[in-house]
N, C-alpha and C positions, 0 to 999 in steps of 0.2 A: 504494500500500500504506500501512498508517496505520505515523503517525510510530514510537508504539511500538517496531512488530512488525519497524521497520526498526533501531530500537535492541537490541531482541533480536537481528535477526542478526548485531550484530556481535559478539554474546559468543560466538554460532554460530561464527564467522570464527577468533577463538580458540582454540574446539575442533579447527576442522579446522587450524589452521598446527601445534597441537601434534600431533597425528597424523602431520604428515608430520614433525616432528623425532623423533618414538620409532620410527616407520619405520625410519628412514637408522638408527637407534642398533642395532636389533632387527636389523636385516640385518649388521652390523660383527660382530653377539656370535654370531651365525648361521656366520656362515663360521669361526670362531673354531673351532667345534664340529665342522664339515665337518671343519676340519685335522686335528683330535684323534682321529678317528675312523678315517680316511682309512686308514692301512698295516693298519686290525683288520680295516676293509671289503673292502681286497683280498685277506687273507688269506682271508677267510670264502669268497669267490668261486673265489679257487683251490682252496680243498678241496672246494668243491660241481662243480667241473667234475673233480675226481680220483675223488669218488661215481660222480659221470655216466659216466667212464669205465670203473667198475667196474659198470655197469649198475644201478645206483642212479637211482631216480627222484627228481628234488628236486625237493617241493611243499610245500605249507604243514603240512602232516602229516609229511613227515621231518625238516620243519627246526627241531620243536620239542624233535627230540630228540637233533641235534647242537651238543655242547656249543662248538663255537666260534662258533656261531648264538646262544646264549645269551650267550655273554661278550659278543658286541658290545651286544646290547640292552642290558644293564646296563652295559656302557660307553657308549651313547647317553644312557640313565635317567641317569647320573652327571652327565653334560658337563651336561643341560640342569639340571637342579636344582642343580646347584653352580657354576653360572655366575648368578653375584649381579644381573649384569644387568638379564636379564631378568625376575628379582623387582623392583630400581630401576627400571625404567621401568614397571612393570605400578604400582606403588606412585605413582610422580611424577605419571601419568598421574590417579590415583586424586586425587591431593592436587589439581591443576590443577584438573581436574572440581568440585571442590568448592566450591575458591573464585571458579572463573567463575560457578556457578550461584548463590552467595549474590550477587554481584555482579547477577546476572540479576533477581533477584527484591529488592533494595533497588532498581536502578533503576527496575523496572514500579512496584512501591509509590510512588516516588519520583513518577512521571510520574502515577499516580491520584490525588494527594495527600494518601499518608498516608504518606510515606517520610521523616517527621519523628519524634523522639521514639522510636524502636521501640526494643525491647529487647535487647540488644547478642547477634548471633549464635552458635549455639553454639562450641565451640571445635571446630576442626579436627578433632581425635583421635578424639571422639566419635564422626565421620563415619567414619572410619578402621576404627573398630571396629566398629561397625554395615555397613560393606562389609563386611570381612572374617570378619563372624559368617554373612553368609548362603553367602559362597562364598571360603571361604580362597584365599591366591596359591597356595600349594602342593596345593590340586585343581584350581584351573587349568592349572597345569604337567604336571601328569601328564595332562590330556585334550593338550595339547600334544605330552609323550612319546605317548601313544596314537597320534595322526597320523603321529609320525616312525616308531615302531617297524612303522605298517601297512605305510606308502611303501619304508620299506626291504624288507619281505617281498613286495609287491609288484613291485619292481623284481628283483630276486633271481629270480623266481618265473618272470618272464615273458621275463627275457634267457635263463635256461637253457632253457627250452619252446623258443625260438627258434633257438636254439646262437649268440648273439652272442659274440663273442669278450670275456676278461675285463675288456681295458679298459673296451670300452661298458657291459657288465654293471655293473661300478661307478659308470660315469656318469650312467646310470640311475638306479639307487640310490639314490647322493646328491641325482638330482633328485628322484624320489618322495621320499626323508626332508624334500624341502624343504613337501610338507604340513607337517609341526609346526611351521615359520615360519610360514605361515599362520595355521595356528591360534592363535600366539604375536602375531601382529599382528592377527588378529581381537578376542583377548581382549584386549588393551592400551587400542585403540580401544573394546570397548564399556565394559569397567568407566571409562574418564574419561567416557563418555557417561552414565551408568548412577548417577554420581557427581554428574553437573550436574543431572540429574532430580531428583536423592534429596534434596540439599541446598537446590535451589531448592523446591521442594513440600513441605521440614520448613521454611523459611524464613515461606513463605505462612502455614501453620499456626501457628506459631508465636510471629503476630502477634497473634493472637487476632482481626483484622478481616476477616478471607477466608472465606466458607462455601461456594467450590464454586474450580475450575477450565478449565480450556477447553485442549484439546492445540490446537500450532501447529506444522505439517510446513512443507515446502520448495513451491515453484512448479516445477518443473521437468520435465523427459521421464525422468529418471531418478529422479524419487521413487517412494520403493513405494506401489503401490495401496491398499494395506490405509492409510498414515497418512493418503494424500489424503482418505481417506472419512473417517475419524476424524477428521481435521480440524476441530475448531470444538466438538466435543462436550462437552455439560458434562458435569463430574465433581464427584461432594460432596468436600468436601476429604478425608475421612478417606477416600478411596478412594485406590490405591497406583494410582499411574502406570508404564506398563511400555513396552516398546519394544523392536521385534527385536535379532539383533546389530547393533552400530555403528551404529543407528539414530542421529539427531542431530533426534527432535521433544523442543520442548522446549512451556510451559504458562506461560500467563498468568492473575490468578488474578481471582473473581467477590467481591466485598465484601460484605458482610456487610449495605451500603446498595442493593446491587444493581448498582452501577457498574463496568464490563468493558471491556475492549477491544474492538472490535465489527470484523469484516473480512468479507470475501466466503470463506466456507466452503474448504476441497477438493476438495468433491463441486459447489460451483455455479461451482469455476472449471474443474473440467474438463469440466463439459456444455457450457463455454462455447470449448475449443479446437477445434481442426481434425480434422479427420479423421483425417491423419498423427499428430498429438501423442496424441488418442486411444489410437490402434493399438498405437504406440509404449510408454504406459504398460499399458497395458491384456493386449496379446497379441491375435493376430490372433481366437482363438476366443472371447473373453472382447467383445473389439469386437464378433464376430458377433452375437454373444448380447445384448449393449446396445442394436444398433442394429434389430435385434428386439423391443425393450421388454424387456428383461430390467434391471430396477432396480438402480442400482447398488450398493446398501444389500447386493441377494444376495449379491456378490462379497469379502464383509468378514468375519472370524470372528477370535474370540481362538486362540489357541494355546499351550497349556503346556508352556514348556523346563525341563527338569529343571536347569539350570545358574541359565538366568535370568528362570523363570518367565514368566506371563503374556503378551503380546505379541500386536499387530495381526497379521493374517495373510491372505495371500488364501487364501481359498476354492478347493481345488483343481476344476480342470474336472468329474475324475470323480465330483465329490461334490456337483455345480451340476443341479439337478432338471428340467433343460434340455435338448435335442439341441445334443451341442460340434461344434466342427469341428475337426480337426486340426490342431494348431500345428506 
C-alpha cells in the first residue's frame, strides 16, 4: 500500500480508539438513565396489567392516552437531554474529529510537498459552528429520545400481547429503550467522522493549491460496498464529500500541478479477491449477479439522509434491473 495512504490510517486508528472511549462513557451515562426511570417503568406496567384485567386492550393506541404512559416518556425526554453527557461526548467527539482531520491533510500536503509555508488553519470554533449549523446536538438527541421512546412502546406492547409477567415486561422494556443508546453511539461516532471529513476537505481548499480530490475506504471483508466502489474517484474540490453513518473514508487531495496519490482502486482490489471475500462483501445475490457480468459500477448509488445528507449506498436488489437471487 503507498506510504501515504499508510500514514492516513493512522489518523484512521485515532478515530477508531476515540470511538471506543465515548462508547465505554455513553454506556456509564446510559445506565444512569435506566436507574432514573426504573420505579416510573414498573409502575406504568402494573397499571397496564390492572387495564388488562379490567378487559382493556393495551396497544399502541390506548397507550397514548394513558397519562402514566405519558409521564414516563417525558420523564425519558428529561433524563436524556439533561444528562450533559451525552451533549460532552457528542461535542469532544466533534472537537477530536477536527483536529485529526487538519492533522490529516497538513501531513498528505506535507508528504506532496507543499506542506511548507500554508496559511495557518482555521480556528476550531469555526468548525464547531459550521457542524452544529447543519444539525444541532439537540436534534440529535431527540432522534435518540425517538429510538428510546419507540423501544419502550415496543417492549410494553408485546410483553402484554404475550401475558409475561411484570418483571420481564420491564426487562424488556429497558432492553428495547436501549435503541436510543444506539442511536446515541451511532450519532457520537459519525459527527467525529463527519468532523474529520469536513475539516480535512476545508483544509485542502483552503490552501489555495488542490483542484480536485480522490475518496480513500478501508481493504477489508467488512467494508461497505458502496465506499469500495467509490474508492479512488475524483472529486472537484468545491464538491462536498459525504459518507454513511460512522462511515470512516477519508480523501487525499489532487494539486492544482496535477500530482496525487496514486493506489490500486476498491473496485480493482476487489475483482482481485477470492470468491469467499467476494461473497462476503458483496451478498450472496449481488455475487450472483457479478459473476454473471453484472458491472460492478451497477451496484453503487448516492442516497439522501435527511440528518446527514448525501452518502455512498448500495443499490438495493429490488431496484438492480437484473434476475436477484435470494439472500
Amino acid at each position: 500500500m503507498n506510504q501515504i495512504i499508510r500514514g492516513v490510517n493512522t489518523f484512521k486508528n485515532r478515530i477508531k480508539s476515540n470511538e471506543t472511549k465515548a462508547i465505554a462513557t455513553l454506556l456509564d451515562s446510559w445506565y444512569d438513565v435506566e436507574k432514573a426511570i426504573r420505579r416510573e417503568l414498573e409502575n406504568v406496567v402494573l397499571y397496564a396489567q390492572e387495564l388488562a384485567r379490567q378487559g382493556i386492550t393495551v396497544d399502541e393506541y390506548t397507550l397514548n392516552s394513558i397519562d402514566r404512559w405519558k409521564e414516563l416518556l417525558a420523564q425519558v425526554q428529561k433524563e436524556i437531554k439533561n444528562k450533559k453527557e451525552f451533549a460532552r461526548v457528542i461535542e469532544d467527539m466533534r472537537d477530536k474529529g477536527i483536529k485529526t482531520g487538519l492533522g490529516t491533510a497538513d501531513y498528505v500536503l506535507d508528504k506532496l510537498g507543499v506542506g511548507f509555508d500554508l496559511l495557518p488553519a482555521r480556528e476550531i470554533d469555526m468548525y464547531i459552528s459550521m457542524l452544529d449549523g447543519k444539525t444541532p446536538i439537540g436534534k440529535l438527541l431527540d432522534k435518540a429520545y425517538g429510538e428510546a421512546s419507540n423501544g419502550l412502546k415496543r417492549g410494553l406492547v408485546d410483553g402484554m400481547a404475550k401475558g409475561l409477567n411484570p418483571l420481564q415486561i420491564a426487562k424488556d422494556m429497558a432492553n428495547q429503550m436501549g435503541l436510543g443508546l444506539e442511536r446515541l453511539v451511532l450519532i457520537a461516532r459519525t459527527e467525529q467522522a463527519r468532523a474529520w471529513r469536513m475539516s480535512t476537505l476545508d483544509r485542502y481548499r483552503q490552501t489555495g493549491v488542490v483542484r480536485g480530490f480522490k475518496r480513500v475506504s478501508a481493504r477489508a471483508k467488512n467494508t461497505c460496498l458502496a465506499c469500495l466502489l467509490d474508492d479512488g474517484k475524483i472529486y472537484d474540490v468545491a464538491s462536498d464529500f459525504s459518507d454513511h453513518p460512522a462511515g470512516l473514508c477519508t480523501l487525499v487531495p489532487i494539486l492544482n500541478t496535477g500530482r496525487t496519490v496514486n493506489w490500486e482502486t476498491g473496485e480493482e482490489w476487489l475483482s482481485k479477491q477470492s470468491d469467499e471475500t467476494q461473497r462476503k462483501i458483496m451478498g450472496n445475490s449481488r455475487y450472483e449477479l457479478y459473476k454473471a457480468g453484472t458491472p460492478l459500477a451497477d451496484f453503487y448509488q448516492i442516497k439522501e439522509s435527511e440528518i446527514w445528507g448525501p452518502a455512498p449506498a448500495v443499490v438495493p436488489l429490488k431496484d438492480l434491473n437484473s434476475l436477484t437471487v435470494v439472500e
